[in-house]
C-alpha positions in Angstrom: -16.9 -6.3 -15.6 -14.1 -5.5 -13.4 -14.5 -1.5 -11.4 -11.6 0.4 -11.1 -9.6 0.4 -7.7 -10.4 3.4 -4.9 -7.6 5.2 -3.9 -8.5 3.6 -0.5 -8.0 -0.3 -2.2 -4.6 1.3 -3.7 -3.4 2.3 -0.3 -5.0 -1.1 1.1 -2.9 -3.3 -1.7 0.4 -0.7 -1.2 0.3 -1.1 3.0 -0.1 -5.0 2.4 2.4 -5.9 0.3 5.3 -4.3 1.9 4.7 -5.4 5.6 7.8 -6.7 4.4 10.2 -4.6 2.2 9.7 -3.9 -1.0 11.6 -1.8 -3.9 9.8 0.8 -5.8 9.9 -1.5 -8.9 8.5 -4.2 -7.5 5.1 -2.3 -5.8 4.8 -0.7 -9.5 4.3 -4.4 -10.8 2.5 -6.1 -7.9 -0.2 -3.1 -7.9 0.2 -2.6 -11.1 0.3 1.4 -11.2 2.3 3.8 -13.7 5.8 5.2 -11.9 4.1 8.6 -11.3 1.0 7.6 -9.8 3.2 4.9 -7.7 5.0 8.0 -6.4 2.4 10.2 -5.2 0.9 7.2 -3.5 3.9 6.5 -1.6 5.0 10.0 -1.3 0.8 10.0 0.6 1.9 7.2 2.6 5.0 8.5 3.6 4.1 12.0 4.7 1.1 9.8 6.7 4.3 7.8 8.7 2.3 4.4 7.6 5.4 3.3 5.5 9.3 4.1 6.0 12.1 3.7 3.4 15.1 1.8 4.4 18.3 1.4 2.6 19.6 -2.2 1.8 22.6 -3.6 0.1 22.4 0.1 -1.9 18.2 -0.4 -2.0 15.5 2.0 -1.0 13.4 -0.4 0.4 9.7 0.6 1.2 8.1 -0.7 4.4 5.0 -0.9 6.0 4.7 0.6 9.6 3.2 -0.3 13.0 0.8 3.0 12.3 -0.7 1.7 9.5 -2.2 -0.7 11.2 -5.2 1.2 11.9 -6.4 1.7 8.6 -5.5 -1.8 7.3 -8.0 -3.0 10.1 -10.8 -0.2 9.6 -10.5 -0.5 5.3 -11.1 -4.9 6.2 -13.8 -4.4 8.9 -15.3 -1.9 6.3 -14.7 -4.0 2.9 -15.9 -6.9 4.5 -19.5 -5.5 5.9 -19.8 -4.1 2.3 -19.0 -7.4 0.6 -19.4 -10.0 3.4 -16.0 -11.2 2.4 -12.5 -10.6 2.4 -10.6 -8.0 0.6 
């Protein structure tokens, strides 16, 4: 039986895929959330500063920034002293 996903694990899988940039419509797939709950998790992240949007050939491209850092590093440390492995 597979548990649902945290909101932490969400943000975890959103902050990890775009270290490099990513469209909207591609996060949507890869973390496989709805388009409204994909924007009030990116609208979180961007009022928090740990992702930027950056325009590219006439794309809003979403990426991850230097601040996130942090929590990527404390949600690991903590996922893997909870499951002894990596997220």
């Amino acid at each position: 039986m597979k548990a649902r996903r945290t909101q932490y694990e969400i943000f975890w899988e959103i902050l990890i895929f775009c270290k490099t940039p990513k469209t909207y419509t591609s996060i949507i797939h890869k973390c496989n959330l709805n388009s409204k709950i994909a924007q009030e998790y990116l609208n979180f992240l961007l009022d928090k500063k740990y992702i930027s949007i950056k325009e590219e050939n006439n794309k809003n491209l979403y990426e991850t920034n230097e601040k996130a850092q942090e929590f990527l590093n404390l949600f690991s440390k903590l996922y893997q002293n909870l499951f002894e492995k990596n997220p």
